[in-house]
N, C-alpha and C positions, 0 to 999 in steps of 0.2 A: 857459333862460338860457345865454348862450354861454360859454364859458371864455378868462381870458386865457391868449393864449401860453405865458405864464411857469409858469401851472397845468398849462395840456396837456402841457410840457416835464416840469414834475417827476411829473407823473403817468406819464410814459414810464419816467420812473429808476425810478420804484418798479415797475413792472412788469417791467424788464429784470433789477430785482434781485433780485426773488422769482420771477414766473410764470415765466421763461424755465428755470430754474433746478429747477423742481420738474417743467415737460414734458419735458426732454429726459433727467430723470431718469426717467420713466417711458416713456421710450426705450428707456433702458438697464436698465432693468428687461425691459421687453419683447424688447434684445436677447438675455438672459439667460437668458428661456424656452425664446428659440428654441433653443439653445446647448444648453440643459439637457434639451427637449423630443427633441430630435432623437439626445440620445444614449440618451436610454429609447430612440429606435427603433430606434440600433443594435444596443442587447439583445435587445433584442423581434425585429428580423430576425436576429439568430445564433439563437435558438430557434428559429425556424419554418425556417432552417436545417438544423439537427439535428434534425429530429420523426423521421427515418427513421437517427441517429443510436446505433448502441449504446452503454449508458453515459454516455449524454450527461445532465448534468444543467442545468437551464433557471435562466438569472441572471434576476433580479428585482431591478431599480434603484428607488432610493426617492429622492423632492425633497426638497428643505429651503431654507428660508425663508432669504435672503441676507441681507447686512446694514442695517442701521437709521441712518438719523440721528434725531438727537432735536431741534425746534424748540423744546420746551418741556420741562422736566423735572416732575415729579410731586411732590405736596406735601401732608403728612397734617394740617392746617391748623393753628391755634392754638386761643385761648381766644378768640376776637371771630371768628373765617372761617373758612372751611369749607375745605377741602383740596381739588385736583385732580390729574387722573389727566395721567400723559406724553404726551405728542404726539410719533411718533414717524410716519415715512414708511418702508417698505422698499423695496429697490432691487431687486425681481425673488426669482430663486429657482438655487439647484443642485443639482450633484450630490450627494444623500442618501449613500448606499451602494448597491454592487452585490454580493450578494448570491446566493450556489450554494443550490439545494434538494438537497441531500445526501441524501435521504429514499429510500428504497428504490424501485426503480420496480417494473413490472408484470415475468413470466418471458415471455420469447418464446422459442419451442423452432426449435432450426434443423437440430435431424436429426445434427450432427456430435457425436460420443460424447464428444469431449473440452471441448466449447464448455461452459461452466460457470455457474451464476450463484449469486449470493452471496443464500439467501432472510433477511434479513437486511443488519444495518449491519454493515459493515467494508469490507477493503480486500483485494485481493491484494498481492503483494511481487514489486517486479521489482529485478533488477540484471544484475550481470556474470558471465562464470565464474568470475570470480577471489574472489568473495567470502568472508569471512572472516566473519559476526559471531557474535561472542561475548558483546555483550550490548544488550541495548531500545536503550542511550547507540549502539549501534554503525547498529542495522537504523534509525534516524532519516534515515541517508545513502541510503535503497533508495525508488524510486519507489510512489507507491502507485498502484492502478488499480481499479474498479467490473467494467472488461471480461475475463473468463474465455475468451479466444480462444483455448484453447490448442492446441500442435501438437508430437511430437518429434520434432529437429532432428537430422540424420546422425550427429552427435556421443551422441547418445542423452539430450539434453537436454530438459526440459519446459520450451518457450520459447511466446511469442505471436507475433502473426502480427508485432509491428514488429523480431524475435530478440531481446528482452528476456527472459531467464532466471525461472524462479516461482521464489520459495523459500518453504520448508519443513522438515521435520523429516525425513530421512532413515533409514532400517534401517540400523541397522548389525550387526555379530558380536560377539556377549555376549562380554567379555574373561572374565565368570566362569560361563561355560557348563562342566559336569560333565558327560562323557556319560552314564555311572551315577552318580550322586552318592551316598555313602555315607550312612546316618542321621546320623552325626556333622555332616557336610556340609550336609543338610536342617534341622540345628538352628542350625548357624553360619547359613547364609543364610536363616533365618525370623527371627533374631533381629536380622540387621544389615538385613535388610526389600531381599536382594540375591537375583537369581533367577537362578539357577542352571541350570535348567532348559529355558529356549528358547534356542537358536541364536542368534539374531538378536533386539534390541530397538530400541528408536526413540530414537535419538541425538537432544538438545534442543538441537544446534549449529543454529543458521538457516544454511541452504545451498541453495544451487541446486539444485535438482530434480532425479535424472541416473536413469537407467535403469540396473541392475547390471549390472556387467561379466561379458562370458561365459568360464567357465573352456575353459582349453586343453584339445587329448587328452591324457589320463593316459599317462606314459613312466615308462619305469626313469630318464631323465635327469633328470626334473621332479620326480621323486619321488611322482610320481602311481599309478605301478606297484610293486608288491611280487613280482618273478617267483613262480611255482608251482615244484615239483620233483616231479621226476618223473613219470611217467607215468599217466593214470585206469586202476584197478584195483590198481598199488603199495601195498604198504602205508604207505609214507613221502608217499605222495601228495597235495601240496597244490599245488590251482588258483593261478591267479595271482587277486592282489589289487589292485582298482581304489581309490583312496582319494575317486575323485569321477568321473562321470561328463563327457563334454564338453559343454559349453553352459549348464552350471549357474551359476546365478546367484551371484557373488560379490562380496561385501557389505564393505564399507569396515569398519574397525577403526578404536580408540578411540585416541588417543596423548596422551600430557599433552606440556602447553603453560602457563608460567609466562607471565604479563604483565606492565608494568610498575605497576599497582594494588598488586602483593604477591599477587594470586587465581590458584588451578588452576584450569584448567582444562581440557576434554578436548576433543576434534577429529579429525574425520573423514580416516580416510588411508586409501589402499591401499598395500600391500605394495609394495618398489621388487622390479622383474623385471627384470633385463638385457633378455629377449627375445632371448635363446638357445636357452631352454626349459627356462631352469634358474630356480630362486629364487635370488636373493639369499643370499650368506650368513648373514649377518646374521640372515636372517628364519626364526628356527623356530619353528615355533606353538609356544604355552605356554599356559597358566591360571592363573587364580589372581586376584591383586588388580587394579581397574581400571586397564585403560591397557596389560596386558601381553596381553591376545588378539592374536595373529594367525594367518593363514592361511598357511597352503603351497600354497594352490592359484594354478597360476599361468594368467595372465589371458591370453586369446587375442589375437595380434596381427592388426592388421589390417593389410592390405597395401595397400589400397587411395590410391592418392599423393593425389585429391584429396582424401580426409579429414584432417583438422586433426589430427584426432587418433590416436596410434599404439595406442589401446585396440579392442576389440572388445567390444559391449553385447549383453547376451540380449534375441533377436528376440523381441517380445511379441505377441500376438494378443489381440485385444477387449476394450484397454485401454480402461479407462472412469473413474471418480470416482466416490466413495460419498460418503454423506451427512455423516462424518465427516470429510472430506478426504482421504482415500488413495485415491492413484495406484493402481489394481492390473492387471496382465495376464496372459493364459496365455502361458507360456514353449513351448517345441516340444515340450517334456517331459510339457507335461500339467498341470505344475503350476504353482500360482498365484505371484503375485510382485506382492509389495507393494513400489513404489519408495520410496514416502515421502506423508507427510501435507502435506496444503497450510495453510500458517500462513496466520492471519488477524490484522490491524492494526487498531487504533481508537484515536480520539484523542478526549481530553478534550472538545474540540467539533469534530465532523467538519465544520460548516458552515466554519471557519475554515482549514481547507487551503488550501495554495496552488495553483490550476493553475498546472502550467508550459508543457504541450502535450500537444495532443492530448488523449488520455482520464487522463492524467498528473497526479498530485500529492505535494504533500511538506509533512511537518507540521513547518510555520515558523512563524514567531510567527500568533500566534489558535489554532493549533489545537489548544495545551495540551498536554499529556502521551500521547506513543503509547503504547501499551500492546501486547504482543506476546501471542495469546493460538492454543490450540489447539480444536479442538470436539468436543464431547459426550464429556470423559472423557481424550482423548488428549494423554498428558504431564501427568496432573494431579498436583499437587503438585511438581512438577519446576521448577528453574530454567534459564535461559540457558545454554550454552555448558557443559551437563552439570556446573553446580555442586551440590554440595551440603554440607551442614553439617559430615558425619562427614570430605569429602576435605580440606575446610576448616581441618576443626580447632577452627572457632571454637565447635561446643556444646561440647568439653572442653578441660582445661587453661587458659592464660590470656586471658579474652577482651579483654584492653585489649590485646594486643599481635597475635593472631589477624585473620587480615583477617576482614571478614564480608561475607554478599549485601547487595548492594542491593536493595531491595524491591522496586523497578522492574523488575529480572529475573525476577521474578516470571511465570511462561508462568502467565497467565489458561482458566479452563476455562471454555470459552463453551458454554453449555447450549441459547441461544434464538436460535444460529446453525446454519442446515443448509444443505448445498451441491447443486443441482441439476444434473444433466446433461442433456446435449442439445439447452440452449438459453443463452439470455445476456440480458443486462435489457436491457432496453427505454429509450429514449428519456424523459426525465420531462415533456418538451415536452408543454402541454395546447393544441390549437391553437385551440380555443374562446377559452378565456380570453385567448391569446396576440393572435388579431382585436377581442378584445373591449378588447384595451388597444390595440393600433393604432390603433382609431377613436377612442378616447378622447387618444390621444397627436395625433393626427393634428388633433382639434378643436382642442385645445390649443394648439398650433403654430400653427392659422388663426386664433384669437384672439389671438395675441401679433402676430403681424403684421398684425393692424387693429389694435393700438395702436399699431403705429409709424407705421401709415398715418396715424390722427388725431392725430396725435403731428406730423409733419409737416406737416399744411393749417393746425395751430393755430399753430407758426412760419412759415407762410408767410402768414399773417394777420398775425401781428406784424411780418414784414418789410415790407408791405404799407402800413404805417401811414401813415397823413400830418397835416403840421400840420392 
């Protein structure tokens, strides 16, 4: 039966009012995979990218279902009719999240003694030389990285290859070193839990990594020499006296440092030298209570104009990294020299870092609470910035007016971290997996543009139309 005009005409309205309506939404749905398809393959090509990448970790984008109109709403019926479910249409798809696998990769060895790798989660610490921190709130500001490129720098710096500084825990000179300690002595420092007895300990200040400065030749000017008198065979006959050899490693001292908190704190210094050959006045060694160590030995200069710096560092041989983190080298002496412990980072959720560049991160919102921690033992029970309770005050006298630590400073002992030399992590890129999403990324893409394709011959139908 033929239709009158009048019918063919309104039967156009109603087509033009719904079908056109619902194809060229599924246009736009399908331009939306494309859109969304195509930037999974930008992740997918930065991965296969980076597979020959150290420290690189492989992003993983996820879809998500775009939004909905609703032609019908849903209804849980009455007492006479039964209920129906929503009629809704969606409009394509996007970007889910893109997402870091933070997860440790494989060890690849590369033969350089100081190349590093973390077997284990966490981070290294990079910054500046100028760095201060004194506590977790402070090392938030310090880059994190996965890559252990390390190298020392003229300056006598433990830097990476882009001159980014490591930090760590440093050696410092026990302010309460006793050469003989008397028993009296031995009961004072068992009981304040204070060691007396080694030279040098590990300062919990986070600081750039530095190679110790080498001591000057010993002079009657420096106070390095004690002249002899008179002659071998005299009876008054006494040699002369060396107080340190030249080239000897010398190790930074403790100084207190007030902050605006109300907290002590203590901090890494070397002695001020004119570089005359004389010490400072100021500066006579002493003992006793934290913060008053220091040295007489005065630190060689170096002459050299391109150097930055007017210090001289003890030249080390067959420096390497141990499983705990410390730096260690032989001096020319023969003897060993531990620079300092390399600190490790971790955050509440490490998937949530930010990259900023390069092999580069920093825990900003998602990645929860850093935590500043040392391995297997070194600095345990210790906090930040060489705090503790007795310098504090706050376990005796009054604690409502006494500052106290933050628990955050708290230097974590990490047991299930150990640190490898010789080599650096690897690439997380699986390139299996990574072709195996291509082709699927790639199919996906060729079926959203045959919907556009039939998406258009079905308007070019309807333009087509005639009475």
């Amino acid at each position: 039966m033929l239709c009158s005009p009048a019918r063919l005409t309104g039967g156009r309205q109603r087509h033009r009012k719904d079908d056109p309506k619902t194809m060229t939404g599924a246009m736009y749905a399908a331009i939306g995979g494309l859109k969304t398809h195509m930037s999974n393959l930008n992740v997918i090509g930065n991965n296969i990218a980076n597979v020959n990448t150290y420290g690189y970790k492989a992003g993983r984008m996820t879809f998500k279902e775009s939004m909905y109109t609703t032609s019908r709403t849903g209804s849980n019926g009455g007492a006479t009719s039964g209920g129906n479910n929503p009629s809704q249409i969606g409009y394509g798809c996007s970007i889910g999240s893109i997402d870091l696998n933070m997860s440790p990769s494989t060890y690849a060895p590369t033969g350089y003694p100081l190349d590093t790798y973390i077997d284990g989660e966490g981070f290294y610490m990079f910054g500046d030389k100028d760095g201060n921190i004194l506590s977790t709130k402070d090392a938030t500001a310090l880059e994190l990285s996965r890559v252990g490129d390390f190298w020392i720098d003229p300056d006598g710096y433990i830097c990476n290859r882009d001159g980014k500084c490591l930090y760590g825990f440093a050696r410092v000179q026990n302010p309460n070193y006793i050469a003989k300690p008397t028993d009296k002595d031995k009961e004072d420092a068992e009981a304040s839990g204070i060691d007396i007895t080694s030279k040098t300990i590990i300062s919990s200040q986070l600081v750039p990594l530095r190679v110790p400065l080498s001591a000057a030749k010993p002079t009657a000017d420096n106070k390095g020499l004690i002249p002899g008198n008179g002659k071998p065979g005299d009876p008054d006959y006494k040699a002369d006296q060396y107080l340190w050899n030249e080239g000897d490693p010398v190790y930074p001292y403790l100084v207190e440092e007030k902050s605006a908190d109300g907290k002590t704190y203590y901090t890494n210094e070397y002695a001020p030298v004119d570089y005359t050959g004389k010490v400072a006045a100021a500066e006579v060694p002493a003992t006793g209570s934290m913060g008053l160590g220091k040295t007489n030995m005065v630190v060689g200069q170096n002459t050299d104009e391109l150097r930055a710096s007017d210090e001289l560092h003890v030249q080390l041989k067959e420096v390497s990294v141990q499983k705990n983190g410390a730096i260690q080298g032989i001096a020319a002496n023969g003897d060993t020299v531990i620079i300092g412990y390399i600190a490790i980072a971790n955050c509440d959720s490490p998937d949530g870092v930010t990259h900023i560049d390069g092999p580069y991160y920093k825990a900003m919102g998602g990645a929860g609470a850093l935590r500043v921690s040392a391995l297997n033992g070194v600095l345990e029970g210790k906090y930040m910035g060489n705090q503790s309770m007795d310098i504090l005050g706050a376990a005796a006298g009054n604690p409502d007016t006494d500052p106290v630590i933050d628990p955050m400073d708290y230097i974590v002992n990490e047991k299930a971290v150990e640190l490898r030399s010789s080599g650096l992590e690897s690439s997380s890129t699986d390139i299996a997996q990574e072709f195996t999403d291509m082709i699927k990324t790639q199919r996906g893409y060729q079926a959203n543009t045959r919907i556009i394709t039939v998406t258009d011959s079905m308007l070019e139908e309807l333009v087509n139309m005639k009475r």
